[in-house]
Backbone as JSON Lines, residues from 0, in Angstrom:
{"i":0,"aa":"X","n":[0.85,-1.16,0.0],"ca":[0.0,0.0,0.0],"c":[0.9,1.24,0.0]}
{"i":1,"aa":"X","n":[0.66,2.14,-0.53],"ca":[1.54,3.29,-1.05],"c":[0.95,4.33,-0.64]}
{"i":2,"aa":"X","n":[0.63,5.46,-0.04],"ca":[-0.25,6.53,0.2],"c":[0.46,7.62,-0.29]}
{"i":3,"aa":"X","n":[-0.33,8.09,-1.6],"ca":[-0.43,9.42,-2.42],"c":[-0.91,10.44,-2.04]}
{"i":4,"aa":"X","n":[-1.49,10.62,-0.74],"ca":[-2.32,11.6,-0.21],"c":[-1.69,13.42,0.06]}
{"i":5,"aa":"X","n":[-0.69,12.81,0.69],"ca":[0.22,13.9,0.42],"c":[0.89,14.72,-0.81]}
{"i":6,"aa":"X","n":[1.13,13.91,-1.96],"ca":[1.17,14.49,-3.18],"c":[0.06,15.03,-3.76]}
{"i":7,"aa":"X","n":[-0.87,14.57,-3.39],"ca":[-2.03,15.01,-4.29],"c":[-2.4,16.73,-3.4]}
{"i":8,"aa":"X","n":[-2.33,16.25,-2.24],"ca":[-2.65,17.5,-1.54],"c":[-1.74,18.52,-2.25]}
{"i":9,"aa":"X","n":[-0.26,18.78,-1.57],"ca":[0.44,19.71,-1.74],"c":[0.22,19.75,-3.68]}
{"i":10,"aa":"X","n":[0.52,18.72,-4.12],"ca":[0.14,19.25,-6.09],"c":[-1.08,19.92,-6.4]}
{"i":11,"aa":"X","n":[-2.17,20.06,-5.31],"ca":[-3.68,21.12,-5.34],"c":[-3.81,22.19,-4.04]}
{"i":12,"aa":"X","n":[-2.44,22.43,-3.29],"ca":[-2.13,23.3,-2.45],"c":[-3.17,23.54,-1.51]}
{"i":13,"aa":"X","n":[-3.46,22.27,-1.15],"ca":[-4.52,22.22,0.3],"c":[-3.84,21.83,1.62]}
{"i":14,"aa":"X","n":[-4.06,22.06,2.08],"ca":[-3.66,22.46,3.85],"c":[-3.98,20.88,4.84]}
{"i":15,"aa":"X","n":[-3.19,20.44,5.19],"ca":[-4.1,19.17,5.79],"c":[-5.27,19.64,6.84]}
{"i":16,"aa":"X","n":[-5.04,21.25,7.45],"ca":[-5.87,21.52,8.5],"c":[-7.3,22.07,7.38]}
{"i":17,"aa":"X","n":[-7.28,22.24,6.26],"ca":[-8.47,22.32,5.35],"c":[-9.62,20.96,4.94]}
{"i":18,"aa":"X","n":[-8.33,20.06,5.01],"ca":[-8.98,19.21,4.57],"c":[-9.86,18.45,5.58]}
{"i":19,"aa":"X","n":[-9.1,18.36,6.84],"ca":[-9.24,18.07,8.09],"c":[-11.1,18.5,8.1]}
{"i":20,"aa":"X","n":[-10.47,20.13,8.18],"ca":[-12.08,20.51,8.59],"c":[-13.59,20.35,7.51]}
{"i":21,"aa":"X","n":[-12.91,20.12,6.42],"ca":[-13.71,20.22,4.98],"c":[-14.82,18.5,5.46]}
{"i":22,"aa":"X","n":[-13.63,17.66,5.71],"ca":[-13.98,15.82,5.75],"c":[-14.54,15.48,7.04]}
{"i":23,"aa":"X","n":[-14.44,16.25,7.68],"ca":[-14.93,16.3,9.36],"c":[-14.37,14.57,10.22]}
{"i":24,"aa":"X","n":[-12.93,14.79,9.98],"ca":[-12.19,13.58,10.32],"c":[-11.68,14.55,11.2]}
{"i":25,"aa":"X","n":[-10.77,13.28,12.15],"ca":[-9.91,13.97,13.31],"c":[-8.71,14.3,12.51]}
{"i":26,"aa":"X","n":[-8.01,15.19,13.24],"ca":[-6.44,15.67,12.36],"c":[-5.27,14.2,12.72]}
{"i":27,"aa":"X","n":[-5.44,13.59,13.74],"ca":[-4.73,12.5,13.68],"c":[-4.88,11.42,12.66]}
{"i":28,"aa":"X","n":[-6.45,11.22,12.56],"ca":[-6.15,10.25,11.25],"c":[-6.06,10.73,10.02]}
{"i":29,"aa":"X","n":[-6.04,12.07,9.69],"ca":[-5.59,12.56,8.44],"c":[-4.09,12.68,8.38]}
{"i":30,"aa":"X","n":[-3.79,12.86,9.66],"ca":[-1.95,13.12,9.69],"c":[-1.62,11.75,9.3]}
{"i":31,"aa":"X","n":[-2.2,10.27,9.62],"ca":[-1.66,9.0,9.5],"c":[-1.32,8.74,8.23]}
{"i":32,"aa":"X","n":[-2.35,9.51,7.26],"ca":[-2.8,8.98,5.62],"c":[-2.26,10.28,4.8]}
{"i":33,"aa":"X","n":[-1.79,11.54,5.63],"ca":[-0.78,11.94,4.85],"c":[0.79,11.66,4.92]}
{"i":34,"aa":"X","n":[1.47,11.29,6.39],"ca":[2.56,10.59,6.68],"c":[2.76,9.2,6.02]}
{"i":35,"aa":"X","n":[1.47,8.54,5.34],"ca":[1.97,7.21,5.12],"c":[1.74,6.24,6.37]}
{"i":36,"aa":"X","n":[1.4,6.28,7.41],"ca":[1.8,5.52,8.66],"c":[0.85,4.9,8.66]}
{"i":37,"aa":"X","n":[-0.68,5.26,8.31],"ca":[-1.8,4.12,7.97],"c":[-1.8,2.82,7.52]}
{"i":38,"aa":"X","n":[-1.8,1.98,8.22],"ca":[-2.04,0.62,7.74],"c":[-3.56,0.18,7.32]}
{"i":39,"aa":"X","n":[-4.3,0.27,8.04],"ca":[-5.78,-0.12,7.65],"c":[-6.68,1.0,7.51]}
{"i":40,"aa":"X","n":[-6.64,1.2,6.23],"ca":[-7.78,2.95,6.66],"c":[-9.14,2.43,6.09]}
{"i":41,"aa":"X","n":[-9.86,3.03,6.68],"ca":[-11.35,3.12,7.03],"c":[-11.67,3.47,5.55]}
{"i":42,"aa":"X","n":[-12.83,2.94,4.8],"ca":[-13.35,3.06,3.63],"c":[-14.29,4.88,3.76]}
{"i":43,"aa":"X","n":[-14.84,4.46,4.8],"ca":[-15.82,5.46,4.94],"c":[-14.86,6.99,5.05]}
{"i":44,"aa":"X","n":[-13.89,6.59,5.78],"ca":[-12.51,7.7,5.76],"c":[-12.18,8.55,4.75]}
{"i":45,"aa":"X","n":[-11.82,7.74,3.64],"ca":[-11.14,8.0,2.44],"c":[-12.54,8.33,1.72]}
{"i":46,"aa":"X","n":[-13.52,8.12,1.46],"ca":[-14.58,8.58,1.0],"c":[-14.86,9.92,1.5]}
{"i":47,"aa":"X","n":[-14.77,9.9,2.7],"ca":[-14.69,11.68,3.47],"c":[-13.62,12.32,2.46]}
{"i":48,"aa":"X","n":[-12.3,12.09,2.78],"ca":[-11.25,12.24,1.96],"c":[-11.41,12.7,0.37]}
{"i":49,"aa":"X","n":[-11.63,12.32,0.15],"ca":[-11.83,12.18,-1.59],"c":[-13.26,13.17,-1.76]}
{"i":50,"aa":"X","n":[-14.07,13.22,-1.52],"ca":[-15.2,14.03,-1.41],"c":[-14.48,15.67,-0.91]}
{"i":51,"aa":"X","n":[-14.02,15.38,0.06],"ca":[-13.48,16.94,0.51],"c":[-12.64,17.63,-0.49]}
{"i":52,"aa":"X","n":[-11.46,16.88,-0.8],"ca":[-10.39,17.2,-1.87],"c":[-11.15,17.72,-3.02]}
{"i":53,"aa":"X","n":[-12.07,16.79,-3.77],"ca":[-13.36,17.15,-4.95],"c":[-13.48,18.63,-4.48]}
{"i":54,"aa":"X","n":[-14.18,18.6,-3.86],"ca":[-14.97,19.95,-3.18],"c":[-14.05,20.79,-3.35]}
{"i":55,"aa":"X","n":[-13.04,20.82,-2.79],"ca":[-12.03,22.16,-2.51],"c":[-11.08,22.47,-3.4]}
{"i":56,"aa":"X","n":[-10.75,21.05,-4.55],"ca":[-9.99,21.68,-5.89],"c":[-11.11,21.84,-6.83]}
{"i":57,"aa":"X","n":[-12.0,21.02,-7.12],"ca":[-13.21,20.99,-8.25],"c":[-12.27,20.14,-9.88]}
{"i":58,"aa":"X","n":[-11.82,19.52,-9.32],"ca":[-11.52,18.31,-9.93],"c":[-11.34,16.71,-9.37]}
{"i":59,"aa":"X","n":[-11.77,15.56,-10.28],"ca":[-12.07,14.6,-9.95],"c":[-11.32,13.84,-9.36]}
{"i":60,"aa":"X","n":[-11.05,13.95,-8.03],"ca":[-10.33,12.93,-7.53],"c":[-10.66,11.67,-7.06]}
{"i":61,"aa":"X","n":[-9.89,10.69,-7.49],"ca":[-10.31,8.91,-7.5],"c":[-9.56,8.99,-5.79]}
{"i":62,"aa":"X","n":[-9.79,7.38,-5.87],"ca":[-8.95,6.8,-4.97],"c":[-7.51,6.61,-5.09]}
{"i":63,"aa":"X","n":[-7.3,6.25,-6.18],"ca":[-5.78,6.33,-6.89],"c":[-5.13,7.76,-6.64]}
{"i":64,"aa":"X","n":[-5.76,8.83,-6.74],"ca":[-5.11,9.94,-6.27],"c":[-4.65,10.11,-4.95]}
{"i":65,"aa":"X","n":[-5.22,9.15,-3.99],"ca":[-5.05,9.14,-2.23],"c":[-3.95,8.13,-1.83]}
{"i":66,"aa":"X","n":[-4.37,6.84,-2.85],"ca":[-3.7,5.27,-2.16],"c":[-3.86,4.73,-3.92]}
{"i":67,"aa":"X","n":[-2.27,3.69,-3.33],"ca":[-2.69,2.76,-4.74],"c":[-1.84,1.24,-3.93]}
{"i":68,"aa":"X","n":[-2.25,0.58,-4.63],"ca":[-1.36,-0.82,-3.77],"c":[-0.79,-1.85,-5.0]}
{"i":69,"aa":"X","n":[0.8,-1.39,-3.94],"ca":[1.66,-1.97,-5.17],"c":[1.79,-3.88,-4.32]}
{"i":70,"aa":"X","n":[2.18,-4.59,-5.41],"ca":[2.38,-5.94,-4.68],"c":[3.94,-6.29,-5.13]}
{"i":71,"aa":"X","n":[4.46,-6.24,-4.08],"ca":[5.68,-6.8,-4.22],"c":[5.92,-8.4,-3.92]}
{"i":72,"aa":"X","n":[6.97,-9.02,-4.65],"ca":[7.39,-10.06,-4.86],"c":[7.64,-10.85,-3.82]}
């Protein structure tokens, strides 16, 4: 699992404390899934996530823009 969340943010110059308040998540589990440190994230999470980001750039962001999962050998 790879977390893009942070690129996508800073490449649409959003604030994690924007997004924070936009997704109505706690700032700790947004800090987890922009650090990468997330192991199991919440579906309903990233749906907050992805909905907020939409909202606040006004372009389509997937899931692939947040997380993608690579499989190594």
């Amino acid at each position: 699992m790879v977390w893009k969340l942070k690129e996508t943010m800073d490449a649409h110059g959003v604030t994690r404390y924007a997004v924070q308040k936009e997704a109505k998540i706690a700032m700790n589990t947004l800090r987890g899934m922009y650090d990468g440190t997330t192991r199991r994230p919440d579906l309903d999470v990233l749906g907050s996530i992805i909905g907020a980001l939409r909202r606040m750039t006004g372009q389509p962001i997937t899931l692939t823009d947040v997380l993608t999962l690579e499989i190594g050998e």
